[in-house]
VORO-442093 format. One line per field, with one value per residue: residue in one letter; x, z, y of N, C-alpha, C in turn; residue number from 1. Coordinates in nm, 2 decimals, decimal comma. Each point is the difference from the previous one (the first is absolute). Layout:
# residues N
residuo = (A|...) .
neast = (X|...) .
nup = (Z|...) .
nnorth = (Y|...) .
caeast = (X|...) .
caup = (Z|...) .
canorth = (Y|...) .
ceast = (X|...) .
cup = (Z|...) .
cnorth = (Y|...) .
num = (NUM|...) .
***
This chain:
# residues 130
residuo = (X|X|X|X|X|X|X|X|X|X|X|X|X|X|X|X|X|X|X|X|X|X|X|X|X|X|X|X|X|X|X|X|X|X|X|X|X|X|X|X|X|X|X|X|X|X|X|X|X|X|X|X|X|X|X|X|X|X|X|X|X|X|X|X|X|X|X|X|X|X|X|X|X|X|X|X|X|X|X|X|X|X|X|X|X|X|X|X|X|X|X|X|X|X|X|X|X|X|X|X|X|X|X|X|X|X|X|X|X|X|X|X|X|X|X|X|X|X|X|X|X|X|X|X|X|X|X|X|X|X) .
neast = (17,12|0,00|-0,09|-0,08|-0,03|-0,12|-0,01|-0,08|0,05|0,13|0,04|-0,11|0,04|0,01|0,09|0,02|-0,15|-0,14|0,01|-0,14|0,12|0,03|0,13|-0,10|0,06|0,03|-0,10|0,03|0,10|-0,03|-0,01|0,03|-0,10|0,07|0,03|0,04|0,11|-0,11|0,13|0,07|-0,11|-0,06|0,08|-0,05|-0,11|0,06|0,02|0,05|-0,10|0,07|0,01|0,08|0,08|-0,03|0,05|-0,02|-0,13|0,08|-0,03|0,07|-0,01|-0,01|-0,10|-0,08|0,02|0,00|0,13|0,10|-0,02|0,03|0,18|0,04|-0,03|0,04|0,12|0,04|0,09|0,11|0,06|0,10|0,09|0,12|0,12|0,08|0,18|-0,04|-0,06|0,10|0,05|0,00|0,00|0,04|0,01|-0,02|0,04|0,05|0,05|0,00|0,17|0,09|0,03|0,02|0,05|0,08|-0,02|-0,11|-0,14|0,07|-0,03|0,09|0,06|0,10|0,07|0,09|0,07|0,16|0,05|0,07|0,03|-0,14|-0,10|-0,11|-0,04|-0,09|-0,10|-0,13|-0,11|-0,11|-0,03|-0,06) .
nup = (7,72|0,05|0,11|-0,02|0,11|-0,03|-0,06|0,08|0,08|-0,09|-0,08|-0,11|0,08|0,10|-0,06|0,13|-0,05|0,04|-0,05|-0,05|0,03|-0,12|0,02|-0,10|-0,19|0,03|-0,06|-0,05|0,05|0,13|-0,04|0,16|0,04|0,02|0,12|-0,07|-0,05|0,03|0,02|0,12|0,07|0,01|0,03|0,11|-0,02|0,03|0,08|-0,03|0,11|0,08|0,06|-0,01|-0,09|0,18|-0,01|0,12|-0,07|0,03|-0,16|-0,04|-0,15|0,03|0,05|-0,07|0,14|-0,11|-0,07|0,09|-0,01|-0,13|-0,02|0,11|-0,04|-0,10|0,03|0,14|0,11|-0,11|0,09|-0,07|0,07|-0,02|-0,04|0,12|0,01|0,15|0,14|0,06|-0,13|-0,02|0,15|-0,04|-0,15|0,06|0,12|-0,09|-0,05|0,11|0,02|-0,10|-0,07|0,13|-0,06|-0,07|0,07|0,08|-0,15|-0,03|0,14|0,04|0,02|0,06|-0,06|0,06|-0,15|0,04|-0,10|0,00|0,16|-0,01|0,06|-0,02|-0,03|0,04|-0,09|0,14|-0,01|0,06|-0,07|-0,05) .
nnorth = (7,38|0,12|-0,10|0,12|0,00|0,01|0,12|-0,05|0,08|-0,04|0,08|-0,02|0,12|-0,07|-0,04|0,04|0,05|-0,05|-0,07|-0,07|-0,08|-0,06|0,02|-0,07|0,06|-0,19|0,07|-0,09|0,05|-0,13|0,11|-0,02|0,12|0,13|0,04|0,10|0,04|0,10|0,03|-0,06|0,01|0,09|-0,01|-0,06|0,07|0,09|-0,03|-0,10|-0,11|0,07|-0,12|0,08|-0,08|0,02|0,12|0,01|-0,08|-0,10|0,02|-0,11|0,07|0,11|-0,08|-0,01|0,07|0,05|-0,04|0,01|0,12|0,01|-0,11|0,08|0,15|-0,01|-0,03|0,13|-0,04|-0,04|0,09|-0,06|0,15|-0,02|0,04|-0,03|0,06|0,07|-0,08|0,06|0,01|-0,13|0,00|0,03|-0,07|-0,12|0,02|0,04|-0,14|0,00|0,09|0,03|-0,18|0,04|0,10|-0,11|-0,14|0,01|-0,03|-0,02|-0,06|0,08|-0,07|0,01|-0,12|0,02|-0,03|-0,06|0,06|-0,12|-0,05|-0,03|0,02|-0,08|0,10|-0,05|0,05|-0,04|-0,03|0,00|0,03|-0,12) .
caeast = (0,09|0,13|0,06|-0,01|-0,14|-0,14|-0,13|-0,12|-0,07|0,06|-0,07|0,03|0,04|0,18|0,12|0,06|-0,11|0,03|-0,06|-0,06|0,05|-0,05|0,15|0,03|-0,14|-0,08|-0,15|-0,06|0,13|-0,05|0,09|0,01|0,07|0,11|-0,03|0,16|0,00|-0,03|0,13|0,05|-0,16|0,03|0,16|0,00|-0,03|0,12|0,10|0,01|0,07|0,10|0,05|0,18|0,08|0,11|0,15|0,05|0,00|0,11|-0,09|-0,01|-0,14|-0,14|-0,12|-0,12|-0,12|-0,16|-0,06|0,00|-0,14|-0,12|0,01|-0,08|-0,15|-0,08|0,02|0,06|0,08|0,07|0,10|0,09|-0,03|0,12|0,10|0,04|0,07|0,02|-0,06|-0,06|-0,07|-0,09|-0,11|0,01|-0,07|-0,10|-0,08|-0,09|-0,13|-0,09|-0,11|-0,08|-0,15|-0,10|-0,04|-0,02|-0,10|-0,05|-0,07|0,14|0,16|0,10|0,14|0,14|0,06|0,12|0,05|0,10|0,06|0,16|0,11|-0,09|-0,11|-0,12|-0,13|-0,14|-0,11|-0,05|-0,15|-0,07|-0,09|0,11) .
caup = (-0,11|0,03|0,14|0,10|0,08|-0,04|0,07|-0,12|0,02|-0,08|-0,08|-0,08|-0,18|0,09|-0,06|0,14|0,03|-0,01|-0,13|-0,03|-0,09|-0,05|0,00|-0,13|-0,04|-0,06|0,04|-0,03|0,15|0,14|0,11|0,09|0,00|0,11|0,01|-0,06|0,01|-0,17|-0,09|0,01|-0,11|-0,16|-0,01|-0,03|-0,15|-0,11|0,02|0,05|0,18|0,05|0,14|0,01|0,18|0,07|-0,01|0,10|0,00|-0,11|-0,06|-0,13|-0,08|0,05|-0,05|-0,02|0,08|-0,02|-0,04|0,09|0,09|-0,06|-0,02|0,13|0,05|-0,13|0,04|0,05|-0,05|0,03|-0,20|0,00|-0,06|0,02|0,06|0,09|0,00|0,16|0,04|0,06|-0,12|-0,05|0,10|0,04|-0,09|0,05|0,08|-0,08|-0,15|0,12|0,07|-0,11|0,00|0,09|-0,01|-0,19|-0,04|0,13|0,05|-0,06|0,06|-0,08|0,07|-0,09|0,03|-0,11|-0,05|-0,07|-0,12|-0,15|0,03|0,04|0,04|-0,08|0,06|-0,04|0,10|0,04|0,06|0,07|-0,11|-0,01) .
canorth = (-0,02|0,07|-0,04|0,09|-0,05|0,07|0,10|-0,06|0,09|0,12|0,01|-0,06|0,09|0,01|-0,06|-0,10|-0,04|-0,15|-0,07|-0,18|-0,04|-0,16|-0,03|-0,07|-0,01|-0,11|-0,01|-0,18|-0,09|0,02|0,09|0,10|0,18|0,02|0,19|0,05|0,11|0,00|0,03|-0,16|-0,06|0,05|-0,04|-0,13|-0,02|-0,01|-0,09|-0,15|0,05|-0,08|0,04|-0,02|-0,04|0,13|-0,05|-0,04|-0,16|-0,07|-0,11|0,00|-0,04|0,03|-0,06|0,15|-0,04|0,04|-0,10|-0,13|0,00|-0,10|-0,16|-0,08|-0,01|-0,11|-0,16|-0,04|-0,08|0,05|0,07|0,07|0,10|0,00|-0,04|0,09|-0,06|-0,10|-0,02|0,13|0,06|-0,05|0,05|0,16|0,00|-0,09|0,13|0,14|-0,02|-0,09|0,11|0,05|-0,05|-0,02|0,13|0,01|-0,06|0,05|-0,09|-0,11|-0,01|-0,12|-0,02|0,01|-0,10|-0,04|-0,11|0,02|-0,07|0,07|0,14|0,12|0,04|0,03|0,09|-0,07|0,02|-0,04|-0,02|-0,15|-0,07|-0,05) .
ceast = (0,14|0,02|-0,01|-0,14|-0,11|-0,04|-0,14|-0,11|0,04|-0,13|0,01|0,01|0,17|0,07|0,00|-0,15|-0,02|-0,07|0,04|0,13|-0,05|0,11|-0,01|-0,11|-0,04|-0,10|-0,04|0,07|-0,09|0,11|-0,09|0,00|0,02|0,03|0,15|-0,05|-0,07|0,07|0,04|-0,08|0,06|0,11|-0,01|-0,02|0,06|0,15|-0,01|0,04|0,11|0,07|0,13|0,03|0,12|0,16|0,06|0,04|0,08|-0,11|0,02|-0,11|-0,13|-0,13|-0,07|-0,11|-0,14|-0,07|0,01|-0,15|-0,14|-0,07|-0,01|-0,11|-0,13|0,06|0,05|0,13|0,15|0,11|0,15|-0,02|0,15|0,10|0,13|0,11|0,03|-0,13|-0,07|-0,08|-0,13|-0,10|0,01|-0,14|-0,15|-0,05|-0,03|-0,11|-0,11|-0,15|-0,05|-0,15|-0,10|-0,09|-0,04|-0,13|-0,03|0,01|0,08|0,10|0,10|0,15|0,11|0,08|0,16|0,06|0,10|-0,02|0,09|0,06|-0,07|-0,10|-0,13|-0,11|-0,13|-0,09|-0,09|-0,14|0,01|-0,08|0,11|-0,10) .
cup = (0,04|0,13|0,09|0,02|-0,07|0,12|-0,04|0,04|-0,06|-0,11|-0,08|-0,18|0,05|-0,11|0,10|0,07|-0,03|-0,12|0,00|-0,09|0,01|-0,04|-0,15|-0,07|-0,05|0,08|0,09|0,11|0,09|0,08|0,07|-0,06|0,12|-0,04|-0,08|0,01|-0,19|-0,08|-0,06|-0,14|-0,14|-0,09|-0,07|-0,19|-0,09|0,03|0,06|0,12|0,01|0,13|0,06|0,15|0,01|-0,08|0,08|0,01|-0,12|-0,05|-0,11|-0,05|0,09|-0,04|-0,04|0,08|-0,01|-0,09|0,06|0,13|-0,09|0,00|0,13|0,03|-0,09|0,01|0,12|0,01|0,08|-0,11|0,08|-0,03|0,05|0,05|0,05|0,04|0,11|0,02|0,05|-0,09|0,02|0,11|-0,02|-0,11|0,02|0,09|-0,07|-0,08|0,12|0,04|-0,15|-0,04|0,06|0,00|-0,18|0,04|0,13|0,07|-0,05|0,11|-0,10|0,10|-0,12|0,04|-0,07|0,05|-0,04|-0,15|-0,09|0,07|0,05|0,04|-0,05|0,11|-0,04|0,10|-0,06|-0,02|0,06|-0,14|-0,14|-0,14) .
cnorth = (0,06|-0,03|0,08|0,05|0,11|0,04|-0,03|0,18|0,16|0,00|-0,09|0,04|0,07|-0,10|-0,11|-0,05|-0,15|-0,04|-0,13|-0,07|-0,16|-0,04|0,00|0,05|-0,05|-0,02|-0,13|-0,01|0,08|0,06|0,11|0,10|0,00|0,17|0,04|0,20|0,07|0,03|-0,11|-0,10|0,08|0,01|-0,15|-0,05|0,05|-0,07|-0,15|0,07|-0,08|0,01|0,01|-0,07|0,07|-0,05|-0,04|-0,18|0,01|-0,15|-0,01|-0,03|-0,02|-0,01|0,18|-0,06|0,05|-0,17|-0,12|0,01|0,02|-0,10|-0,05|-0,01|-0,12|-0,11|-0,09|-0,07|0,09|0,07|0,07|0,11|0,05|-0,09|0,08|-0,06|-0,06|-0,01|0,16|0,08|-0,03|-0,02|0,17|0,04|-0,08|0,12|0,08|-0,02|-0,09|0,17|0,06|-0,02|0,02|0,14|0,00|-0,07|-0,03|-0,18|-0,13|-0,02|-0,11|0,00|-0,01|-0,10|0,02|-0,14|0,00|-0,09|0,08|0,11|0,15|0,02|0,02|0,06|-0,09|0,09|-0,15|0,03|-0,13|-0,04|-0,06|-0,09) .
num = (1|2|3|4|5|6|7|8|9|10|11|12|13|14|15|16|17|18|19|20|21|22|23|24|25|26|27|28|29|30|31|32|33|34|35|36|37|38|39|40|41|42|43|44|45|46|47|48|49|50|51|52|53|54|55|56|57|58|59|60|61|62|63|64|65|66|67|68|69|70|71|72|73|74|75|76|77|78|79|80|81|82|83|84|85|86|87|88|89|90|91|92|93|94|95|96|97|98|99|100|101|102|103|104|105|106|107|108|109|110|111|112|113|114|115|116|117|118|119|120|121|122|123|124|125|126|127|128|129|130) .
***
């Protein structure tokens, strides 16, 4: 959740120990667990997760990728998840949300495609399932 790698051998009454996350607590959704920090985890339930994009990427209106990697994972497909005023933005941003996923959702590859429209740059991630 916080992007920074688990000790699965810390403790696990450590804050930065490892603990079982199910990303969602809609019981009923076929999601993956996947290792987080037990802080991170417990945090989690009192707050909606959320995943910030660096300031560094220039993006307008930025997708909430916790829910755009819901909707891939249950329907596949494809989803805008920004827009970026040059081309360079907008690879600079596709490489991130490429290597992101791939650490948010292991077993989901997905590619990043951009698309000029209206003067600007659309971010799409990708699955193969369609």
């Amino acid at each position: 959740m916080c992007d920074e790698p688990v000790d699965p051998d810390e403790s696990v009454n450590d804050p930065r120990g490892p603990s079982v996350d199910s990303r969602t607590a809609d019981r009923k959704a076929k999601v993956a667990e996947r290792l987080a920090h037990r802080g991170c985890n417990s945090r989690k339930g009192a707050v909606k997760v959320v995943i910030e994009w660096p300031e560094r990427l220039y993006v307008v209106e930025p997708a909430p990728l916790i829910t755009v990697a819901g909707r891939l994972e249950r329907k596949g497909g494809r989803e805008m998840v920004g827009r970026c005023p040059t081309r360079q933005d907008a690879q600079a941003a596709a490489d991130w949300l490429v290597d992101r996923f791939s650490r948010l959702v292991p077993e989901l590859p997905v590619t990043a495609d951009i698309e000029p429209g209206g003067g600007q740059f659309l971010v799409i991630l990708a699955t193969g399932r369609r």
